[in-house]
N, C-alpha and C positions, 0 to 999 in steps of 0.2 A: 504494500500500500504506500503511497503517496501520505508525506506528514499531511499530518491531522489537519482540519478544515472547517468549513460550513458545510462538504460533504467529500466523501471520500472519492480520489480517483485512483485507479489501479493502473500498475505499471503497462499492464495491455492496453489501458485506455490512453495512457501517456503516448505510449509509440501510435495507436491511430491518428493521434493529435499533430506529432511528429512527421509521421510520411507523408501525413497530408502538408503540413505547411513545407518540407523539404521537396514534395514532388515540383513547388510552384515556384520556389529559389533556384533547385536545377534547373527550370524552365528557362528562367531568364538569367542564371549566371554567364554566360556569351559575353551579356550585354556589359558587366562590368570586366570580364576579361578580355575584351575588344577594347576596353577604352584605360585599364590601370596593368596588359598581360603580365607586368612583372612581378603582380601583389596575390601570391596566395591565398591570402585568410580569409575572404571568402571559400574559396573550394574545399580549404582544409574545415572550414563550418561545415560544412555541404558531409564531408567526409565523416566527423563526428554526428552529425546527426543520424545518416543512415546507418553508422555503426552503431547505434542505438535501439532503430528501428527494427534493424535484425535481429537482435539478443542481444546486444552488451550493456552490461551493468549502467545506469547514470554514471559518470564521473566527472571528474576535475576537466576531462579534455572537451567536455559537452561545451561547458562554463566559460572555460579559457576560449575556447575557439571562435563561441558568440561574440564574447569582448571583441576581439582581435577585429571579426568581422567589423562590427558596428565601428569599431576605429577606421578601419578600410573606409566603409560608407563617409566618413568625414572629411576624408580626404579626396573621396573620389571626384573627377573632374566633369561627371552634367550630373542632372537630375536623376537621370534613367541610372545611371553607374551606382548611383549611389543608390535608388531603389534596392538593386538589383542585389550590393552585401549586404543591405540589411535585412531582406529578407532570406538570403544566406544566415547570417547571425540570430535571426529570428524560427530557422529551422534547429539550430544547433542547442536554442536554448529549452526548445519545446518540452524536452523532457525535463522541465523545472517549471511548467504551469502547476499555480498554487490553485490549490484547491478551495479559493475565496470567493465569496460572489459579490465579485466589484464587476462590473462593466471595463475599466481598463483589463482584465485578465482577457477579455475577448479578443483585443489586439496580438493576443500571442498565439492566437488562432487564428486569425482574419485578416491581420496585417499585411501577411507577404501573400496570398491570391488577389492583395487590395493593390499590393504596387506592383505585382504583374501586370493587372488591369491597366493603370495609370502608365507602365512602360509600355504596353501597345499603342495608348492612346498617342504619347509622344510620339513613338516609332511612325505611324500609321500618320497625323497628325487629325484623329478622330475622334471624338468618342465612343463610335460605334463600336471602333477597336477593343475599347476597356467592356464594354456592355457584352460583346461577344465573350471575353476571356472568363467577363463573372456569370456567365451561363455554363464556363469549359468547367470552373471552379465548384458550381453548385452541385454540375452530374458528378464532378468528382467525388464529392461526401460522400460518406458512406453512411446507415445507418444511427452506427456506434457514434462516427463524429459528432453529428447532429443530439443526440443526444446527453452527449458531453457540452456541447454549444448551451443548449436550452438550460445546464444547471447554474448558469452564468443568466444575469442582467443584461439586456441588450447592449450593443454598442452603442457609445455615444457617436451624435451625428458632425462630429466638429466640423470646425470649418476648411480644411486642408481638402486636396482632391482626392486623396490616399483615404481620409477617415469617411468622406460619402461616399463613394464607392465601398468602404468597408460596412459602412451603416446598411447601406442596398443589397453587399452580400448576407449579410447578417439578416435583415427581415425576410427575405426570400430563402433563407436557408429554414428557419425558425415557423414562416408561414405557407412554404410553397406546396409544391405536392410531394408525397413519401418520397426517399430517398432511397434510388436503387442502384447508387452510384458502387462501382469498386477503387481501393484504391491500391493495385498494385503497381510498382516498376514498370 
């Protein structure tokens, strides 16, 4: 089990949480290794997390590699780059969602399919682009996600492009129709 909470999550339910948000940082890691190739720590996130996902223990390298990432994100030189490690660092860190019900913990769910979306939109220079991605994002759920989602407070609707898009994937996850999404590799 996941330390104690307002409700419990299980280590299986961690790694659903995990593959899925890592499925959507490998999606778009390109984007930040086309524009920073000589900065690992995104991939090496990317790396701890799926080594998570498949069986290994939570550890230190989950933790450290997040940081690293989200440092990368800091530095990286557009918008998209920078999406792109943090939701790298936001895969690596997945297996450390608390088990609290704030509304910010939905961002460690929702974040990186949110700035996929928002890197297509730039890529593409559309919104349709981001609308299509968070439809790629919703089939992806699976069951189990969605209802780890639901033990959590909505997303808040901030004002960034990243948190409407996250706020839109979140109601249509929470209200859409059943979820018969897979998520494997």
């Amino acid at each position: 089990m996941a330390p104690r909470g307002d409700f419990e999550l299980t280590v299986d339910e961690l790694r659903l949480v995990a593959r899925y948000v890592v499925q959507h940082a490998e999606d778009v890691l390109p984007v930040f290794e086309r524009a920073a190739p000589d900065d690992p720590r995104p991939r090496s996130a990317i790396e701890a997390a799926w080594a998570f996902v498949d069986g290994a223990a939570r550890s230190r390298w989950q933790r450290t590699a997040s940081l690293d990432a989200h440092r990368a994100a800091r530095s990286a030189p557009t918008e998209a780059a920078r999406l792109a490690a943090r939701c790298a660092g936001d895969a690596a860190s997945a297996a450390y969602l608390h088990p609290i019900a704030r509304a910010t913990q939905v961002g460690h769910i929702l974040r990186a399919p949110a700035s996929a979306a928002r890197i297509a939109e730039l890529a593409a220079g559309d919104p349709a682009a981001g609308d299509a991605l968070l439809e790629e994002a919703r089939r992806r759920a699976t069951p189990g996600l969605v209802d780890v989602l639901r033990r959590y407070p909505p997303a808040p609707s901030g004002t960034s492009r990243v948190a409407r898009l996250m706020s839109a994937l979140d109601h249509s996850l929470r209200h859409g129709p059943p979820r018969t999404g897979t998520s494997e590799r």
